[in-house]
Residue frames as qw, qx, qy, qz and C-alpha x, y, z in Angstrom:
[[0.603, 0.740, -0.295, 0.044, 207.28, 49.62, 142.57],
 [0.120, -0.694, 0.697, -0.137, 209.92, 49.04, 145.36],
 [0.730, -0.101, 0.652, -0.178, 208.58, 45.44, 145.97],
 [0.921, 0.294, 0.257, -0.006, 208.71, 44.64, 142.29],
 [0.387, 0.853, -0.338, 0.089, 212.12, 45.60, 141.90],
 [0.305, -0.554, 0.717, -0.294, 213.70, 43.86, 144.70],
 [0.895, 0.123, 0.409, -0.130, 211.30, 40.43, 143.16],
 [0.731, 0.630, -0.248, -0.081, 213.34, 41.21, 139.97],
 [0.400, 0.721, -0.555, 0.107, 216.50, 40.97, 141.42],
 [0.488, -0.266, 0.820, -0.134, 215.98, 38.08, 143.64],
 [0.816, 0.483, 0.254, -0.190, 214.33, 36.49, 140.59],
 [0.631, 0.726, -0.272, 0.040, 217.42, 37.37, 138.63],
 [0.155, -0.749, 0.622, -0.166, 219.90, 36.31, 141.09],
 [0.560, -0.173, 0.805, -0.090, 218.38, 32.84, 141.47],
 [0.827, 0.554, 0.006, 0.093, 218.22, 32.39, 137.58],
 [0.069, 0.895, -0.413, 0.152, 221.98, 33.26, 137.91],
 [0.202, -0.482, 0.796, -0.306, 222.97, 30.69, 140.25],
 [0.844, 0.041, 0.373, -0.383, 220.46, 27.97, 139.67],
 [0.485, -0.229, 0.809, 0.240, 221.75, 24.76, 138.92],
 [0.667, 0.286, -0.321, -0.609, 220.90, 23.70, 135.59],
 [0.249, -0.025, 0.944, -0.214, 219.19, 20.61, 136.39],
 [0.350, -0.022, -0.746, -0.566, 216.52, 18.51, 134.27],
 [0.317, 0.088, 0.809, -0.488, 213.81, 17.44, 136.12],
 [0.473, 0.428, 0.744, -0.199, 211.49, 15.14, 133.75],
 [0.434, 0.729, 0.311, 0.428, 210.20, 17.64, 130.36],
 [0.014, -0.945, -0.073, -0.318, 211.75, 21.30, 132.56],
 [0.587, 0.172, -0.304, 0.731, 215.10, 22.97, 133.65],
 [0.331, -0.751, -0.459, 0.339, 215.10, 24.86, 136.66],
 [0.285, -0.340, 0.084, 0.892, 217.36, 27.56, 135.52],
 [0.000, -0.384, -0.627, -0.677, 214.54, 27.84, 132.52],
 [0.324, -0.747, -0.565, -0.130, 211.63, 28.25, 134.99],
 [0.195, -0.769, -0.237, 0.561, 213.37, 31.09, 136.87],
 [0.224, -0.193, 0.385, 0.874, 214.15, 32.63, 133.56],
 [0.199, -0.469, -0.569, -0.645, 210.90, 32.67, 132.21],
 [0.314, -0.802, -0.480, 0.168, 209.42, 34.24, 135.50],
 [0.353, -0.390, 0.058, 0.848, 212.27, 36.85, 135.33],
 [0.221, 0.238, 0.622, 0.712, 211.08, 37.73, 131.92],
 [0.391, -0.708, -0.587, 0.022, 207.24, 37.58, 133.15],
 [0.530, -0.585, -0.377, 0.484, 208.46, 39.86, 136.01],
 [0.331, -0.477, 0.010, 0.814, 210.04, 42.11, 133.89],
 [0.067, 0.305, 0.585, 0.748, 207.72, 42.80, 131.64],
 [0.495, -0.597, -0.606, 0.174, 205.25, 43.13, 133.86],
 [0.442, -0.466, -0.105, 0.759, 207.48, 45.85, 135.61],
 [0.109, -0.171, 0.210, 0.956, 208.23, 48.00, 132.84],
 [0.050, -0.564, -0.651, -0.506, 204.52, 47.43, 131.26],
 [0.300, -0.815, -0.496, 0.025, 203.28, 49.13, 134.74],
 [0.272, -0.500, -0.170, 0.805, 205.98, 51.78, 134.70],
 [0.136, 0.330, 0.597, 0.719, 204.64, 52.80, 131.26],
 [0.192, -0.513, -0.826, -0.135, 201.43, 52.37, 132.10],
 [0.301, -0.738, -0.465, 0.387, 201.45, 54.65, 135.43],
 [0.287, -0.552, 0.111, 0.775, 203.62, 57.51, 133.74],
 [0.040, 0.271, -0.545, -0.793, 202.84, 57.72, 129.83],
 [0.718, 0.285, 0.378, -0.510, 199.17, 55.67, 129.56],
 [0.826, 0.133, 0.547, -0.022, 197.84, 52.91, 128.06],
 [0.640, 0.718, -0.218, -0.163, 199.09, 53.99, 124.10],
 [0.006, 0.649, -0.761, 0.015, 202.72, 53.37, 125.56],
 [0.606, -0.336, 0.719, -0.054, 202.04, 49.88, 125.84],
 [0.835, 0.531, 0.128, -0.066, 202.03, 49.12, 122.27],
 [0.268, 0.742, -0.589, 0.176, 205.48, 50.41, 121.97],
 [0.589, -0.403, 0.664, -0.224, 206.19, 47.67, 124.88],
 [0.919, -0.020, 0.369, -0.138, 204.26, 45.37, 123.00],
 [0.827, 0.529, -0.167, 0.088, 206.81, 45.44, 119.88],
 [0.188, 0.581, -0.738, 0.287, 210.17, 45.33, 122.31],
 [0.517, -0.354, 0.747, -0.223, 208.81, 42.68, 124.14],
 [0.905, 0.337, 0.039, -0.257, 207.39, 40.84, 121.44],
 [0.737, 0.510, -0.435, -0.086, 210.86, 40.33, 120.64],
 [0.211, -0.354, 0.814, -0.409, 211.59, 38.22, 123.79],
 [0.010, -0.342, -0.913, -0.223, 208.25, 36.62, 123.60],
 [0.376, -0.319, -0.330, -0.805, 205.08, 37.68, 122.25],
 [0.617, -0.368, -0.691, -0.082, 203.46, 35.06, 124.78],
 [0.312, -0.165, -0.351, 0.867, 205.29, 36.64, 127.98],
 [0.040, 0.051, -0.138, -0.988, 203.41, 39.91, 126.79],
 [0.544, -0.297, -0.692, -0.370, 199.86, 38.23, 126.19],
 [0.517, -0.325, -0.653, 0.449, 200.05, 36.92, 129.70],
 [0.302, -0.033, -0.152, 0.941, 201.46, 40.35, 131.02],
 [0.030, 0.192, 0.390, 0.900, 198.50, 42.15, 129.09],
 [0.613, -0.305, -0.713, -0.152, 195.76, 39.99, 130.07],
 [0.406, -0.428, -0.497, 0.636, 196.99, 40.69, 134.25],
 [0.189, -0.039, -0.097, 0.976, 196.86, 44.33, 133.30],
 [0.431, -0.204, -0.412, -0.777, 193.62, 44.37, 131.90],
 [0.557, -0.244, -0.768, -0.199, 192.01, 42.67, 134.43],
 [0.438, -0.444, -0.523, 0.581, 192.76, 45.03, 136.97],
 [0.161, 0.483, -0.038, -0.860, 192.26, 48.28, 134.83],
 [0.501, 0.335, 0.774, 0.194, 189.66, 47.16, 131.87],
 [0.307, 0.849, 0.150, -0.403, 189.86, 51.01, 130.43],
 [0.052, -0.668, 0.550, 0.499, 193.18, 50.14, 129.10],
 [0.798, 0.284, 0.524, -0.090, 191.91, 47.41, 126.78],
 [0.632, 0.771, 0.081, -0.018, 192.74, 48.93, 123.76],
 [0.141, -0.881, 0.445, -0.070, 196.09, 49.54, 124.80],
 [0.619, -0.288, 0.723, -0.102, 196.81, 46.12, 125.76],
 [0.798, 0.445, 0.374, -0.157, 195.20, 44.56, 122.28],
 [0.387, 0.898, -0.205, 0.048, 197.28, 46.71, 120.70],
 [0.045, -0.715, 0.697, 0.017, 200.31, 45.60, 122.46],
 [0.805, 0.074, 0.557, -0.191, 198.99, 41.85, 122.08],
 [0.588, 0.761, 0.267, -0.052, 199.18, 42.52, 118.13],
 [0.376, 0.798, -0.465, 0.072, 202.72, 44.17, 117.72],
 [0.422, -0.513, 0.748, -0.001, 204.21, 41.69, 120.18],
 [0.772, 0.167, 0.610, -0.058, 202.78, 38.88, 117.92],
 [0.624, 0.706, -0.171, 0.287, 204.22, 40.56, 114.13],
 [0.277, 0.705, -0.647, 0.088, 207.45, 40.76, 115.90],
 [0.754, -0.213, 0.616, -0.085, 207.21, 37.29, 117.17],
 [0.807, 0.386, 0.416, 0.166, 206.77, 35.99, 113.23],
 [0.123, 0.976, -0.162, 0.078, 209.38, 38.47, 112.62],
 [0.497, -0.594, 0.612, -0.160, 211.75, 36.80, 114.96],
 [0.819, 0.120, 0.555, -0.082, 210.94, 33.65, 113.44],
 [0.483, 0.868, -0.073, 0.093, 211.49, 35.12, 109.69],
 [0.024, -0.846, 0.523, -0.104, 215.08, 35.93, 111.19],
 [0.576, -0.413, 0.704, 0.040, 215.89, 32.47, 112.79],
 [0.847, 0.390, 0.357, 0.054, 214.72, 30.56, 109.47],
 [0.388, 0.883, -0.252, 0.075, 217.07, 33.42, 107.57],
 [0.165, -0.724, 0.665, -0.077, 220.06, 32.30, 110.00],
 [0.421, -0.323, 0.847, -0.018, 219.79, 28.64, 110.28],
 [0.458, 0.194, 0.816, 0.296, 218.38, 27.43, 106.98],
 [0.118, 0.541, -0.016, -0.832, 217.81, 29.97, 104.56],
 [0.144, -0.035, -0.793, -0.591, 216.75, 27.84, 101.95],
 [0.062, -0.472, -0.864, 0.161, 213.40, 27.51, 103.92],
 [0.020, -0.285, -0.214, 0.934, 213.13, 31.25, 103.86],
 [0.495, 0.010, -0.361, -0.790, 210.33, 31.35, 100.97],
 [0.505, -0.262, -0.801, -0.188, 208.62, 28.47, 102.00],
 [0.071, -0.418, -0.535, 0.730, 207.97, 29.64, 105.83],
 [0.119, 0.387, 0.068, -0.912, 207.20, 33.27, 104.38],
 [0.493, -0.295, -0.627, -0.526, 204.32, 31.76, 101.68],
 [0.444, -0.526, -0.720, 0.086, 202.37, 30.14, 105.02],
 [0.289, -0.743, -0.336, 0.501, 202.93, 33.46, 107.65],
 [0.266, 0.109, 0.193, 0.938, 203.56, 35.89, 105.16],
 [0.252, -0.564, -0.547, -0.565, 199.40, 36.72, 105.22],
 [0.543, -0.712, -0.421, 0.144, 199.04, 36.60, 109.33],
 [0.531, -0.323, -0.172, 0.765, 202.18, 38.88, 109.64],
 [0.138, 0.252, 0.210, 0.935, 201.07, 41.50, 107.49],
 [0.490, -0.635, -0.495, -0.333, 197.58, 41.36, 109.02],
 [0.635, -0.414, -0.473, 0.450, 199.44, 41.77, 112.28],
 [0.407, -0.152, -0.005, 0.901, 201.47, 44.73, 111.27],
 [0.244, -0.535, -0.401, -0.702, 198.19, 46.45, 110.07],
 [0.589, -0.644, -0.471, -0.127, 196.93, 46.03, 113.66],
 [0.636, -0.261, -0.151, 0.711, 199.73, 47.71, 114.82],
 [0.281, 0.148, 0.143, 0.938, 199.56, 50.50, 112.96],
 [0.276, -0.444, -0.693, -0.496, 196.02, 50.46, 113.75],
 [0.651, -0.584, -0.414, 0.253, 196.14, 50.54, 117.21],
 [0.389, -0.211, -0.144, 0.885, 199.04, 53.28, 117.38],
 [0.013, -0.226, -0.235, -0.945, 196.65, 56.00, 115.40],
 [0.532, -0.691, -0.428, -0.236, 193.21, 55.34, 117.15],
 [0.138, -0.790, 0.152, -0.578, 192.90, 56.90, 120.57],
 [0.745, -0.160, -0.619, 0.193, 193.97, 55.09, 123.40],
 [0.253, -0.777, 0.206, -0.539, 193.29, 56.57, 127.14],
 [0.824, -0.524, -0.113, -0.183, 193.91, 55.44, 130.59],
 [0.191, -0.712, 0.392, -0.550, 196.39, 55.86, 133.61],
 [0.857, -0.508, 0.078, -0.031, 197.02, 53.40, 136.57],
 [0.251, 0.429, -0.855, 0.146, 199.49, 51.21, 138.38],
 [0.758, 0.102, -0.584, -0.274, 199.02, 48.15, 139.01],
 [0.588, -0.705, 0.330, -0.218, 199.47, 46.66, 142.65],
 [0.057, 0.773, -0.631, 0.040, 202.62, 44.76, 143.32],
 [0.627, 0.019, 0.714, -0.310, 201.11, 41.69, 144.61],
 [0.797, 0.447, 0.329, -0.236, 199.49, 41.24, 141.59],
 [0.506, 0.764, -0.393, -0.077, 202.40, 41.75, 139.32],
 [0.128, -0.393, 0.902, -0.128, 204.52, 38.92, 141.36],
 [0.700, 0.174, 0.402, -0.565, 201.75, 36.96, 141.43],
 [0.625, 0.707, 0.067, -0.325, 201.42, 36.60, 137.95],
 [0.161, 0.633, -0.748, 0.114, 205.25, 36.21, 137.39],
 [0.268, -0.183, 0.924, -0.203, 204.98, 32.88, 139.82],
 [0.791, 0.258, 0.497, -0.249, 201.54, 31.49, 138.37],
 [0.585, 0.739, -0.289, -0.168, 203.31, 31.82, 134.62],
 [0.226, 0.523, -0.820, 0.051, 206.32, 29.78, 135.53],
 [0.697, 0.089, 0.640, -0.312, 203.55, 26.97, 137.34],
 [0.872, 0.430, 0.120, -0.202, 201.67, 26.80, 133.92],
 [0.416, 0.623, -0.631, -0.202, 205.18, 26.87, 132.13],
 [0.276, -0.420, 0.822, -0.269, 206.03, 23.54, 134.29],
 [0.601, 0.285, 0.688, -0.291, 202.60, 21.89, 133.77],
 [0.727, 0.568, 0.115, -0.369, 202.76, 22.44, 130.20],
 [0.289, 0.662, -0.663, -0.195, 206.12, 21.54, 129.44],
 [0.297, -0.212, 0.902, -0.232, 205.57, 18.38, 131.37],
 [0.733, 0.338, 0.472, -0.355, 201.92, 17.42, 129.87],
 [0.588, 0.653, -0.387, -0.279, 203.92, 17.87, 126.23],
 [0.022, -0.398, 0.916, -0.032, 206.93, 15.75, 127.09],
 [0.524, -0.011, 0.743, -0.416, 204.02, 13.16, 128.17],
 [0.628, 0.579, 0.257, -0.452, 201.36, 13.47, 125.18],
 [0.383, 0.753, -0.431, -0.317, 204.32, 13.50, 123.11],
 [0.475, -0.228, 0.839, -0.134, 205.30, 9.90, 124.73],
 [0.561, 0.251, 0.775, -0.144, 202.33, 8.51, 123.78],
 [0.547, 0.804, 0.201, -0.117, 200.92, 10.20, 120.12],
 [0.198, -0.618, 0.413, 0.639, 204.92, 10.73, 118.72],
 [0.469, -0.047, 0.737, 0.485, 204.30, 8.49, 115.93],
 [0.378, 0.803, 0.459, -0.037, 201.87, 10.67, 114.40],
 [0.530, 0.671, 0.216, 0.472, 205.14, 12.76, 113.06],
 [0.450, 0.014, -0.131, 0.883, 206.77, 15.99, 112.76],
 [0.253, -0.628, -0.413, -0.610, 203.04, 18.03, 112.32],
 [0.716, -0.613, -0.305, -0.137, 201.99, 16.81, 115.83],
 [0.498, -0.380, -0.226, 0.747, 205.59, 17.94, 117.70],
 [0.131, 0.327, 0.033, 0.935, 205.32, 21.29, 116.00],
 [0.363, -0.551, -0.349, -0.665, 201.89, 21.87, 116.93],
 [0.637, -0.732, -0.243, -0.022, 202.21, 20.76, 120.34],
 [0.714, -0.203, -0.143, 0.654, 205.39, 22.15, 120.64],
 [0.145, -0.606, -0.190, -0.758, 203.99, 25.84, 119.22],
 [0.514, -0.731, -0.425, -0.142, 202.14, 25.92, 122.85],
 [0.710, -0.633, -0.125, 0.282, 205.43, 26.67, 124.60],
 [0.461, -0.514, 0.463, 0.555, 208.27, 27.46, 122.62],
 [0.716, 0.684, 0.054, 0.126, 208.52, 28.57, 118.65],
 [0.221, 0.868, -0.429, -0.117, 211.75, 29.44, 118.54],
 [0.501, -0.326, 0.800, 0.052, 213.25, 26.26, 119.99],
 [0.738, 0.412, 0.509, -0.164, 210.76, 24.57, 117.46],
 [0.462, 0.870, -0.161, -0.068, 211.97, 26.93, 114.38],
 [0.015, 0.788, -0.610, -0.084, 215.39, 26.25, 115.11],
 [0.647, -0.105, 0.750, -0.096, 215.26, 22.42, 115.93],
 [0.722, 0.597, 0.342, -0.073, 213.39, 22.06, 112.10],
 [0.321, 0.916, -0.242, -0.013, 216.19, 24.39, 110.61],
 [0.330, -0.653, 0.681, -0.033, 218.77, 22.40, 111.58],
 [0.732, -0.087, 0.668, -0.095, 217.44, 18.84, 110.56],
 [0.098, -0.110, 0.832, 0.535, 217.81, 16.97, 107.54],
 [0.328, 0.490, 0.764, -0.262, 213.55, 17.42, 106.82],
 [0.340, 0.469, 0.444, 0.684, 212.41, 18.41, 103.45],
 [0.140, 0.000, -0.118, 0.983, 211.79, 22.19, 103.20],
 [0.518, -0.434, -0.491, -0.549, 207.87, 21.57, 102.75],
 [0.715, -0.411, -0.564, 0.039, 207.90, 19.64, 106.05],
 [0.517, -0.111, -0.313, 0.789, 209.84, 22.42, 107.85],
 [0.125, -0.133, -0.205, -0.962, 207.95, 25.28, 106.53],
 [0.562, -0.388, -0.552, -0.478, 204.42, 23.45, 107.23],
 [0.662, -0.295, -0.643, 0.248, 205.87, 23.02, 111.11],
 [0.293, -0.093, -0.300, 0.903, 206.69, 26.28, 111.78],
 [0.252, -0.218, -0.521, -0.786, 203.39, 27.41, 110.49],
 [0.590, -0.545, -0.580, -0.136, 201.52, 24.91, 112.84],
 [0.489, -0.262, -0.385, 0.738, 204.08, 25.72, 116.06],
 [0.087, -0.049, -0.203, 0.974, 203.08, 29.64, 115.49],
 [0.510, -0.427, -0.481, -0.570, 199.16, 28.70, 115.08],
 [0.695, -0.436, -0.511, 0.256, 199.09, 26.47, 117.87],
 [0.358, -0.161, -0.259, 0.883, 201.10, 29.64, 119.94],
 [0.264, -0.310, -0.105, -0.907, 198.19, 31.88, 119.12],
 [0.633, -0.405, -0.519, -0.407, 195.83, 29.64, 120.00],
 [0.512, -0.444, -0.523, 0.517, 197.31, 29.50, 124.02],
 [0.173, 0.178, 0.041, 0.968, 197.89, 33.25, 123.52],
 [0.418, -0.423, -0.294, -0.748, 194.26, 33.45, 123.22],
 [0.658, -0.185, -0.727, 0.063, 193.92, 31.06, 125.89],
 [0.467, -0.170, -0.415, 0.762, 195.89, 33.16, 128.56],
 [0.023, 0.244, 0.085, 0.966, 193.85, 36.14, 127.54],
 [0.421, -0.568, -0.549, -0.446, 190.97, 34.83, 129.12],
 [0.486, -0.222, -0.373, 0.759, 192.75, 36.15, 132.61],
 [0.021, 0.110, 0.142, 0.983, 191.62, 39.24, 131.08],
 [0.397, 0.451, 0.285, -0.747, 187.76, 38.78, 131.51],
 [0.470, 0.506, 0.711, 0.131, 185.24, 36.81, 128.68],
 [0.332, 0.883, 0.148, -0.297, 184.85, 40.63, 127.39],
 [0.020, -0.827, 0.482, 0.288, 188.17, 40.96, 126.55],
 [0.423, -0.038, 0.810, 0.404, 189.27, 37.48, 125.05],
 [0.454, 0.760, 0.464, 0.014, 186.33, 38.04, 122.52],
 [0.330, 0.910, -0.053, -0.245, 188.38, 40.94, 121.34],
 [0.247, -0.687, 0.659, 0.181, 191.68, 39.28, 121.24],
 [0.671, 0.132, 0.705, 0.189, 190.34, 36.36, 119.55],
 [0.461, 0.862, 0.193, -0.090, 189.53, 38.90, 116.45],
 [0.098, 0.889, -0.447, 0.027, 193.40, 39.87, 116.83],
 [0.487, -0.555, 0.674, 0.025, 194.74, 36.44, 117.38],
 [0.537, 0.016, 0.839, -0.088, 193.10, 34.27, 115.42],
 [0.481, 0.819, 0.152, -0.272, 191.28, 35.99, 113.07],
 [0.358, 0.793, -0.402, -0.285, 194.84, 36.76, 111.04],
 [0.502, -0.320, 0.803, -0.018, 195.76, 33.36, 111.20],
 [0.650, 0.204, 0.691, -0.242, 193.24, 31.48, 109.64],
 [0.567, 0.691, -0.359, -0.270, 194.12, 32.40, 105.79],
 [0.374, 0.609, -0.674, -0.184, 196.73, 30.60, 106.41],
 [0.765, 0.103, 0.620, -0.137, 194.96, 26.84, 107.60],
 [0.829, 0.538, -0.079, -0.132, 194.06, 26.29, 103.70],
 [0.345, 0.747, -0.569, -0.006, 197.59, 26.77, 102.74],
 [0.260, -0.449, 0.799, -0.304, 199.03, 24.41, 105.43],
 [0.744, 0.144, 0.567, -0.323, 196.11, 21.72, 104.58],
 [0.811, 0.534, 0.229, -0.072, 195.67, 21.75, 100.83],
 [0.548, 0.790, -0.272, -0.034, 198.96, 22.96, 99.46]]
């Protein structure tokens, strides 16, 4: 515990002080902020974890969800892969961090272009409620298991998250080079892999009909499950299989919509 406390706050000092410099698609002050995050979730998921068992991390998953639901994933995914009794725990916090992600979203569309507010909430109005069932679902079932997690592995984890962030912000910036003319569909969706909120807000702002705003945020928070699930495979081939039932599974009502309507 002593070794990830002392990573937080040299993690948080040099997000503090780090230039904010651009380098190509990623800002350095970004990449030590999204390991801080990482780091501190992480942290508090394994002080939960070691003092109040695996149930408490559903409660995690809906206060971190509202930082990022993805952060959590990640987080969940490390935990489970070193303790695989807490599974249910973890799913569970996978599931509330992801209804208050489209929660979050709901909130930015309310502040910065509130005429979009019904249109968003027709396309994610089906996956969020499906979410918030899995929440509730998860808190009343039983949910056992004890541990802590070794420190190593919780830094770890913190530094390989802020790699992929780097390599993925860069492979977008790239893909997006070449394949832009294919629209606003094709930034959301490959923007969804990294960032929905930047995405949500960027659409709310512009001068794009409300169909074409609503149908991006939609793709941006598909395309964000779909790495979600991605990261979960950290966890072990047993465990994505369940997360894909919780990730993906409440999603997929809402393809039709986005296609045919």
């Amino acid at each position: 515990m002593k070794k990830d406390l002392l990573f937080l706050v040299i993690v948080f000092i040099s997000y503090l002080f780090s230039p904010s410099i651009q380098i190509y698609a990623f800002n350095i002050k970004n990449v030590f902020f999204v390991i801080f995050i990482i780091a501190f979730i992480n942290f508090v998921g394994n002080l939960l974890l070691k003092y109040f068992g695996a149930k408490s991390l559903i409660l995690l998953g809906i206060t971190g969800g509202i930082v990022s639901s993805t952060a959590v994933t990640l987080s969940m995914s490390s935990l489970v892969k070193e303790n695989p009794g807490i599974s249910k725990g973890a799913l569970g916090a996978i599931a509330s961090a992801t209804w208050m992600r489209n929660l979050r979203v709901l909130l930015l569309v309310l502040i910065f272009n509130v005429l979009a507010i019904r249109k968003v909430a027709f396309y994610i109005f089906i996956p969020t409620f499906l979410f918030w069932i899995l929440t509730i679902y998860f808190l009343r079932i039983k949910v056992e298991g004890k541990t802590e997690i070794p420190s190593e592995t919780i830094i770890k984890e913190a530094l390989f998250f802020g790699l992929i962030y780097i390599i993925v912000k860069t492979a977008l910036k790239f893909l997006y080079s070449l394949f832009g003319n294919l629209g606003v569909y094709l930034t959301a969706f490959l923007t969804g892999f990294t960032d929905v909120d930047a995405l949500t807000i960027s659409l709310c702002t512009s001068n794009f009909p409300l169909e074409v705003i609503a149908k991006g945020i939609a793709l941006a928070i598909f395309s964000n499950d779909l790495i979600k699930w991605a990261y979960t495979l950290l966890g072990g081939k047993d465990f994505a299989k369940e997360t894909w039932k919780i990730l993906i599974l409440p999603n997929l009502p809402m393809l039709p919509l986005i296609i045919f309507h």
